[in-house]
C-alpha positions, 0 to 999 in steps of 0.5 A: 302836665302834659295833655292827651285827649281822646274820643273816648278817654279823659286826659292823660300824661305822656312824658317822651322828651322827643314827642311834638309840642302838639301831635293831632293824629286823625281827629274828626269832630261832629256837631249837630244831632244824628241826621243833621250834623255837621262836620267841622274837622275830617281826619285832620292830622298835623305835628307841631314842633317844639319852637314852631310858629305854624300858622293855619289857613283856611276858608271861613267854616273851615274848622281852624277855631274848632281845631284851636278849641280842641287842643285847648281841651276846651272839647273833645274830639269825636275820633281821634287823639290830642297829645299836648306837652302841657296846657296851652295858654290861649289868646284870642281876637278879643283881649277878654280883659277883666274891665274892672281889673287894671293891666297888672291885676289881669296879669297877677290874676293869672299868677294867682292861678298858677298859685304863684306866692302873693308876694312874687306877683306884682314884681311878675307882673311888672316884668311881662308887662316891661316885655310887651312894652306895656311900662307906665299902663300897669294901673290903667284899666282896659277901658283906658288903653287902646286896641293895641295896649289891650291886646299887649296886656293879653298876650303879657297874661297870657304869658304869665300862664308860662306854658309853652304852647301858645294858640292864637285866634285871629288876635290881630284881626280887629286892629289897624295896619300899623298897630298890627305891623308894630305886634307883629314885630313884638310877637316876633320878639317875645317867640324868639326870647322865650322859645315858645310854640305857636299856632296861630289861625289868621285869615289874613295869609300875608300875616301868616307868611309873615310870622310863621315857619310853616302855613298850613292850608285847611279845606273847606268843611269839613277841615283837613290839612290840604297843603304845607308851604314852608316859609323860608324867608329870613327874619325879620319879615314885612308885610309889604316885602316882594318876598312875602306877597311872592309866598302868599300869592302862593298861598292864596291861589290854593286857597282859591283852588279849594274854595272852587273845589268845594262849590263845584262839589256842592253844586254837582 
């Protein structure tokens, strides 16, 4: 079911087949009592296509996982509109496992949400671990896969939700290099077999250039979108190619522009 969410108004369909995958139109969000709030996001607009992999930057505190949050419809905006096709599914830094469930029953646990019939779940589950490599592990528990599998059994249960947005925290940030450069490869693979939309927060801009079609550069608090860089490359990418570091050094020296914009800022 298709998700609009407003300042002032519970959520509500809209059916246009030539709307974005995500449409967020001047939404800004406040925290903190009258008097000493703090803005996280300012009139922060972007379209997400369908099919799009977007990658947001940012400076820490910029608002990336408030903005996550919000088209999560975890919160609402305090101004402006969310338009989502349909609920997001969601996977963040931490796989957030069931750890006395094993990998197939996390996955059979979100088909149980979708009420899908008892006896479809397991042969599921079987298949959206096959499709993150996860064959041989469905009957371990979380505490008997490493960092990588766990994350891999998130992202088949995050999958089985069969949403077609998909929001992404930082899901690599706590992993090593090449454990990170191998589910780079496997994000790559699932979002071009499934069609899926993604947004995807990092921190780590040549993660960003490296999976995205567009990197989408915030402020510093309050968050806004400052810049766009395209990403034009060919696929497949690596994180160590000339081609990529060209783009995020790009990348990193508006990063570094805002962040001094927004001392000098603070200090005048």
């Amino acid at each position: 079911m298709a998700l609009r969410l407003t300042a002032d108004a519970a959520p509500a369909t809209f059916g246009r087949l030539d709307q974005p995958a995500v449409r967020v139109r001047d939404v800004s969000k406040v925290y903190g009592p009258a008097g000493a709030h703090t803005f996280a996001l300012d009139r922060i607009s972007l379209d997400v296509l369908p099919g799009e992999f977007v990658c947001l930057v940012g400076a820490s505190g910029c608002g990336k996982t408030t903005l996550l949050n919000l088209i999560a419809g975890l919160d609402r905006p305090g101004k402006g509109t969310i338009e989502v096709g349909e609920q997001p599914a969601l996977l963040f830094q931490e796989a957030a496992l069931f750890p006395w469930l094993t990998a197939q029953k996390n996955v059979e646990l979100a088909l149980q949400l979708r009420k899908v019939p008892r006896r479809q779940r397991a042969a599921r589950a079987a298949e959206l671990l096959h499709t993150v490599h996860l064959d041989g592990f469905a009957d371990k528990r979380p505490h008997e896969l490493s960092g990588g599998m766990r994350q891999r059994a998130a992202l088949a249960r995050a999958l089985a939700q069969e949403s077609p947005v998909m929001l992404m925290d930082e899901p690599f940030g706590a992993l090593d290099a090449i454990t990170r450069d191998l589910l780079h490869d496997e994000l790559e693979r699932v979002w071009q077999a499934s069609g899926l939309t993604i947004v995807f927060v990092t921190h780590n801009v040549r993660e960003a250039v490296r999976l995205g079609d567009r990197v989408l550069v915030l402020s510093s608090r309050p968050g806004r979108v400052v810049a766009e860089f395209p990403v034009k490359l060919e696929r497949p990418r690596r994180l160590e190619s000339p081609e990529v570091a060209q783009v995020a050094g790009d990348i990193v020296n508006r990063l570094r522009a805002e962040v001094r914009s927004h001392a000098d800022d603070s200090e005048a």
